[in-house]
C-alpha positions as a Python dict, from the first residue, in 0.01 Angstrom:
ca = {
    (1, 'X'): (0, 0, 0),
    (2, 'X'): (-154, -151, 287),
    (3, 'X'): (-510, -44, 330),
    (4, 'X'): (-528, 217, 644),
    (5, 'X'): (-768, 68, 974),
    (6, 'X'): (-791, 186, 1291),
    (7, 'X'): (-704, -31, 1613),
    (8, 'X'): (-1119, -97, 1686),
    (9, 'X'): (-1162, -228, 1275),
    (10, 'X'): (-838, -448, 1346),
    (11, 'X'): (-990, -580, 1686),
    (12, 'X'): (-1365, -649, 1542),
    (13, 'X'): (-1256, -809, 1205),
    (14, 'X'): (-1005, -1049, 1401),
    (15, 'X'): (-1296, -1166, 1628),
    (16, 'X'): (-1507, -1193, 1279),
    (17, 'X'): (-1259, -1418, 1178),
    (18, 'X'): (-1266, -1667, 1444),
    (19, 'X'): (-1652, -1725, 1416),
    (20, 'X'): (-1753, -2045, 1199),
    (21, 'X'): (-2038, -2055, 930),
    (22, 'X'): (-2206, -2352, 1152),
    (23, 'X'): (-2188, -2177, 1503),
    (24, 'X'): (-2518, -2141, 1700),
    (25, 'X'): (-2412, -1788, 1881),
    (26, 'X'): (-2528, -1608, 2176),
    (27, 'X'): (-2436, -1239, 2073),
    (28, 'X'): (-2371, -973, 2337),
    (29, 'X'): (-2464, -628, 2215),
    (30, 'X'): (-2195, -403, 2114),
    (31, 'X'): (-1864, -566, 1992),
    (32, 'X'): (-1944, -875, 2003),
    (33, 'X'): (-2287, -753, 1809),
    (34, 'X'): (-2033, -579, 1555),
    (35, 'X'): (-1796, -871, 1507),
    (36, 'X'): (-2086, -1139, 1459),
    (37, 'X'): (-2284, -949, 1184),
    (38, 'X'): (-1957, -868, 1029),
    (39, 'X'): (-1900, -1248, 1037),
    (40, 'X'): (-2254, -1318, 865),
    (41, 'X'): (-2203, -1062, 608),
    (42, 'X'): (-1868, -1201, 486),
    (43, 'X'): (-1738, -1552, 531),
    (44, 'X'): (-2042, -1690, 777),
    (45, 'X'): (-2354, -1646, 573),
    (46, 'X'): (-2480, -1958, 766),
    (47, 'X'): (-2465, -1866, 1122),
    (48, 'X'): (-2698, -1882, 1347),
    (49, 'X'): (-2747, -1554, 1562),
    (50, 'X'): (-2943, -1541, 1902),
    (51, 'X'): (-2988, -1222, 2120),
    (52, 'X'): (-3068, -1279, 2508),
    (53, 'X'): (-3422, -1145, 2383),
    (54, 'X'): (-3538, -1436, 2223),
    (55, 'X'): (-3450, -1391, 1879),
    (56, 'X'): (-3359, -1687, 1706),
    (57, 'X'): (-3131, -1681, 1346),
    (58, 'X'): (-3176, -1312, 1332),
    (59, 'X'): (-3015, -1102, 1053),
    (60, 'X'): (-3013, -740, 1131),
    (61, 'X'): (-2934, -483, 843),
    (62, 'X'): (-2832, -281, 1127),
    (63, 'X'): (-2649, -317, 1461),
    (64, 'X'): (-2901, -344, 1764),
    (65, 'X'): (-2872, -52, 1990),
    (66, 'X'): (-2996, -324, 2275),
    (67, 'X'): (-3143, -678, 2297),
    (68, 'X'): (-3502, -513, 2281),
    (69, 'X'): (-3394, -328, 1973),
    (70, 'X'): (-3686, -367, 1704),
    (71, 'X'): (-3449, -481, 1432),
    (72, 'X'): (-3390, -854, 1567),
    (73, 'X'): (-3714, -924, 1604),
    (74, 'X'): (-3836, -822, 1251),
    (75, 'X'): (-3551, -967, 1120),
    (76, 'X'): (-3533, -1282, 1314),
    (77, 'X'): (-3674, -1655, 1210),
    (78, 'X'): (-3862, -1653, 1499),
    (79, 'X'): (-3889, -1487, 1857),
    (80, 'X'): (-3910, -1717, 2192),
    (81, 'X'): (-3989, -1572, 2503),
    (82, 'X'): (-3655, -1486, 2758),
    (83, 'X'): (-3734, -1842, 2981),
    (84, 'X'): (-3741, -2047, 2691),
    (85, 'X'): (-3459, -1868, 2563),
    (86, 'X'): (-3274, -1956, 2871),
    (87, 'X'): (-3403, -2282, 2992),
    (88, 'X'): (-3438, -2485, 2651),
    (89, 'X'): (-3192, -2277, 2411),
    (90, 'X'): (-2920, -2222, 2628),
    (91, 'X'): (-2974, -2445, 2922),
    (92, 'X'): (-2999, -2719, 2701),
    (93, 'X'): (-2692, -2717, 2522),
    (94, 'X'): (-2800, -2588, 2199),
    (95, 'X'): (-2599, -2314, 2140),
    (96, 'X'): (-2173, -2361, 2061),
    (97, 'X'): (-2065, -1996, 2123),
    (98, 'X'): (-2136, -1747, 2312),
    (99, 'X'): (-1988, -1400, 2238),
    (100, 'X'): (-1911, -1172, 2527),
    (101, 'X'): (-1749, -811, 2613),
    (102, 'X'): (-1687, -687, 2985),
    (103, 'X'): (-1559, -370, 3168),
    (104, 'X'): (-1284, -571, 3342),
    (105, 'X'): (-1124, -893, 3259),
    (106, 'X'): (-834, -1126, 3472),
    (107, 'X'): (-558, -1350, 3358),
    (108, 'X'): (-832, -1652, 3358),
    (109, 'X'): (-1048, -1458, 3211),
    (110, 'X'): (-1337, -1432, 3436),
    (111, 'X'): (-1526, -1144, 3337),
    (112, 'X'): (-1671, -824, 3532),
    (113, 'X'): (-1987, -639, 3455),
    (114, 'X'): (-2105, -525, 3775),
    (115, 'X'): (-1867, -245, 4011),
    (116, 'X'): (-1547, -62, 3968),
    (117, 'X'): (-1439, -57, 4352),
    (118, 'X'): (-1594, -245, 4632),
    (119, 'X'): (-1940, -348, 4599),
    (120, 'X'): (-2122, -144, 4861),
    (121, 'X'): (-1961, 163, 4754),
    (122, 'X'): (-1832, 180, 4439),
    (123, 'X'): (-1639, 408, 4207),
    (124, 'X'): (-1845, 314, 3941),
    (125, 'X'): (-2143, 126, 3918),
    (126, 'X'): (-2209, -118, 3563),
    (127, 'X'): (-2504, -250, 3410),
    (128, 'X'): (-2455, -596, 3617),
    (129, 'X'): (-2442, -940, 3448),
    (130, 'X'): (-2823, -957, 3232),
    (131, 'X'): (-2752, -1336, 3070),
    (132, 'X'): (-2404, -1330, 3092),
    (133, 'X'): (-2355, -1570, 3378),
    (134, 'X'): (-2566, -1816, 3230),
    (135, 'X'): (-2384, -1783, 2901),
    (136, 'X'): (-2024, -1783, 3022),
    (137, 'X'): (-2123, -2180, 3193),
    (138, 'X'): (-2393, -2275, 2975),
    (139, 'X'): (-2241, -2187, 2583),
    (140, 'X'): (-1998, -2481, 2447),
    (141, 'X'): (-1735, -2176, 2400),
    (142, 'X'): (-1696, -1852, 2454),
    (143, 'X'): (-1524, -1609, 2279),
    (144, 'X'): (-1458, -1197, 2459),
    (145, 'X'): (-1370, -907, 2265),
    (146, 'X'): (-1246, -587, 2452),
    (147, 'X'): (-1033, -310, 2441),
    (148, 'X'): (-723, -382, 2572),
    (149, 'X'): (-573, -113, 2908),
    (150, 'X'): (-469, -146, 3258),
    (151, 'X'): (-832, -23, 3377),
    (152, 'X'): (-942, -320, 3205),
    (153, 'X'): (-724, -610, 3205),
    (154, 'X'): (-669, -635, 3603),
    (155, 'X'): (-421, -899, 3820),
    (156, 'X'): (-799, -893, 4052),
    (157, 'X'): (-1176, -827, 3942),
    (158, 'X'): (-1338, -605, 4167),
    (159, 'X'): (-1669, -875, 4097),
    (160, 'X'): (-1698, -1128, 3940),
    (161, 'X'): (-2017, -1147, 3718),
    (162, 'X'): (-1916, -1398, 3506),
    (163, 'X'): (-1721, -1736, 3543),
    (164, 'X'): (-1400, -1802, 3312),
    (165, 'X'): (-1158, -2045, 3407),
    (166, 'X'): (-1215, -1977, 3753),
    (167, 'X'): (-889, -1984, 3909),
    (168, 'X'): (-726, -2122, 3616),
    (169, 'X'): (-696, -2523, 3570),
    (170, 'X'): (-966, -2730, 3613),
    (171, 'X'): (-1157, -2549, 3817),
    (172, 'X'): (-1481, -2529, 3586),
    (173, 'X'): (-1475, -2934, 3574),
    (174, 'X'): (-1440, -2899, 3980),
    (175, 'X'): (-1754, -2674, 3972),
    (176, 'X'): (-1944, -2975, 3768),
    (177, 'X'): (-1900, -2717, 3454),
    (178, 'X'): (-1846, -2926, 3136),
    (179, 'X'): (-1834, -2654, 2846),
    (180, 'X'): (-1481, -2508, 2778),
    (181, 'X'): (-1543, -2180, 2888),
    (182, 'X'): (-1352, -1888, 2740),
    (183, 'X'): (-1129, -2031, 2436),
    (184, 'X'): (-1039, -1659, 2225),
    (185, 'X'): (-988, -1312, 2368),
    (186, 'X'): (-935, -1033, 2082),
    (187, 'X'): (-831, -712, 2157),
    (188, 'X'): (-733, -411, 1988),
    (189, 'X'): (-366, -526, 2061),
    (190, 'X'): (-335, -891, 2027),
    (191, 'X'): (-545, -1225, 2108),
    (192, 'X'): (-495, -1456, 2359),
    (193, 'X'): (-569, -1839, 2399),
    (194, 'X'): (-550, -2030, 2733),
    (195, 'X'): (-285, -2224, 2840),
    (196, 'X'): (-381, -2608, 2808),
    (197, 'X'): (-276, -2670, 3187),
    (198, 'X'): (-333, -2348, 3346),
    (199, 'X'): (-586, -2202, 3175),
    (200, 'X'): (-467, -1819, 3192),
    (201, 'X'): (-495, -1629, 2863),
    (202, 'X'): (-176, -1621, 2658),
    (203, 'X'): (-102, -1453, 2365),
    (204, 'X'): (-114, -1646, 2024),
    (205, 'X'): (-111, -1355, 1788),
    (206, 'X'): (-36, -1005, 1770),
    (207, 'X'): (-169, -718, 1555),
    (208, 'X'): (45, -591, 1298),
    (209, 'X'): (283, -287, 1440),
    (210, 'X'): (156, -387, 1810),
    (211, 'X'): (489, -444, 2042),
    (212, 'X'): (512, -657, 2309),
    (213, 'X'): (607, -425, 2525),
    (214, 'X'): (280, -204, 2452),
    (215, 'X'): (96, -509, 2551),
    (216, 'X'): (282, -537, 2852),
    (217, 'X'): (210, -194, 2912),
    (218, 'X'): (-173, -235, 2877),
    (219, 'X'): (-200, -557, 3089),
    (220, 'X'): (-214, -580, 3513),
    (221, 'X'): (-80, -906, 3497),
    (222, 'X'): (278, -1067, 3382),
    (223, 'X'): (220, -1223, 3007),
    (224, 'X'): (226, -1459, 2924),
    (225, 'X'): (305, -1618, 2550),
    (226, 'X'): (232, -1899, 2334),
    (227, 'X'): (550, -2122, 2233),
    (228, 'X'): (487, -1960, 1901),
    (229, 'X'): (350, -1633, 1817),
    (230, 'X'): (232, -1524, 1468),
    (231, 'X'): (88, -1174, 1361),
    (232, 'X'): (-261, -1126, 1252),
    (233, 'X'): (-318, -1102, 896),
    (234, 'X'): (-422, -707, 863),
    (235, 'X'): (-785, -658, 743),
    (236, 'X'): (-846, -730, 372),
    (237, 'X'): (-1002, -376, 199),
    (238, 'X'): (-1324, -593, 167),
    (239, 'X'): (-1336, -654, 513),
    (240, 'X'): (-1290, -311, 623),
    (241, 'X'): (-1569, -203, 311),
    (242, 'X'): (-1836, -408, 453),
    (243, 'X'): (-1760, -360, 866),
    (244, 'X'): (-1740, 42, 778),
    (245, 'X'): (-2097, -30, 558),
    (246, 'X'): (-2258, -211, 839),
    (247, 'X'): (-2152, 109, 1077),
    (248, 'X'): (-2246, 391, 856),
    (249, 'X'): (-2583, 190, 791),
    (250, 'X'): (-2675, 191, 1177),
    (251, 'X'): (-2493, 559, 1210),
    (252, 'X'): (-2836, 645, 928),
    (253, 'X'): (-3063, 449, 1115),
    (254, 'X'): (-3021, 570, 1494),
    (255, 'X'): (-2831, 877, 1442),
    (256, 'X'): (-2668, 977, 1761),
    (257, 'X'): (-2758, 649, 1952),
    (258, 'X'): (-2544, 425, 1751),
    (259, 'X'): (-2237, 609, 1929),
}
């Protein structure tokens, strides 16, 4: 019998998967925190792990509850400060990957951190962009994880915080941008890919039991797939052992925080 997960495991250990043992990766805190640790604890002992605070090749035992969270920096190789962080790290075109979530996300995925509703009064108003800007245009790749709904995955950001493909082509080249920009979104339903022309996020794998219709259902724009689609390998019980570890480690440590 298959080893029972929930849809949030399935999501993080996918994104896990995708991360290399020689990346150089900009973590954003949260999922992408979750999916890079769980990466470095399993098949990715190697990688190198930088939080927008300055903390180079850090290995947390637990998750960080921000980027100022004690933890990287006693755990890190070294700390920079935040401009040389920026200006010589990631500026400079040391670092591969950057790893990023966001409250809404578009077909080309561009990314939104800052409003719900229009700017000067909005339904809701977000934490804004921090680094992310930089690191969507500055990272060689970047990978999003994010829960996959129709309050989320919208046919038009209310903001834009942070550059994807633009408006899908080559717009980043147009802009002077020569990274790739996003390259792997994993959700909690499938995980996309863009298009080689166009640029807008198809899917090139779905979750085991996940329809398409469902993800039709949870998307605000027409998908779009891949010529072929596989399913996603369901997490392995020592994948799930060490990603539930890692949780119930930082669940000890900061008690009702870590939720």
């Amino acid at each position: 019998m298959a080893e029972a997960y929930k849809p949030n495991e399935m999501m993080t250990i996918a994104a896990a998967r995708a991360l290399r043992n020689d990346d150089v990766c900009f973590v954003g805190i949260g999922m992408p925190s979750a999916a890079c640790n769980l990466a470095r604890l399993t098949h990715a002992p190697d990688i190198t792990l930088i939080y927008e605070s300055g903390t180079l090749a850090t290995k947390p035992n637990v998750l960080p509850l921000s980027i100022g969270d004690g933890e990287l920096c006693d755990t890190a190789l070294t700390t920079v400060s935040v401009p040389e962080m920026f200006r010589y790290w990631l500026q400079g075109g040391r670092i591969t990957l950057g790893f990023l979530g966001g409250a809404q996300i578009d077909r080309f995925a561009n990314l939104n951190t800052t409003v719900v509703g229009p700017y000067d009064k909005p339904k809701v108003r977000l934490p804004g962009g921090g680094g992310a800007p930089e690191i969507a245009v500055a990272c060689g790749e970047i990978y999003i994880i994010m829960a996959q709904s129709p309050r989320s995955f919208v046919s038009r950001l209310d903001f834009v915080t942070s550059l994807g493909h633009g408006e899908g082509g080559d717009h980043r080249a147009r802009l002077g941008l020569e990274t790739k920009g996003p390259t792997r979104l994993v959700t909690d339903l499938a995980i996309f890919a863009p298009d080689p022309e166009t640029k807008e996020m198809s899917v090139i794998s779905i979750h085991p039991g996940v329809t398409r219709e469902r993800i039709r259902e949870n998307t605000g724009w027409p998908v779009r797939y891949a010529a072929e689609v596989a399913e996603t390998a369901p997490p392995t019980r020592a994948e799930l052992e060490v990603l539930r570890e890692l949780h119930a480690r930082t669940a000890r440590a900061h008690g009702a925080q870590a939720a």
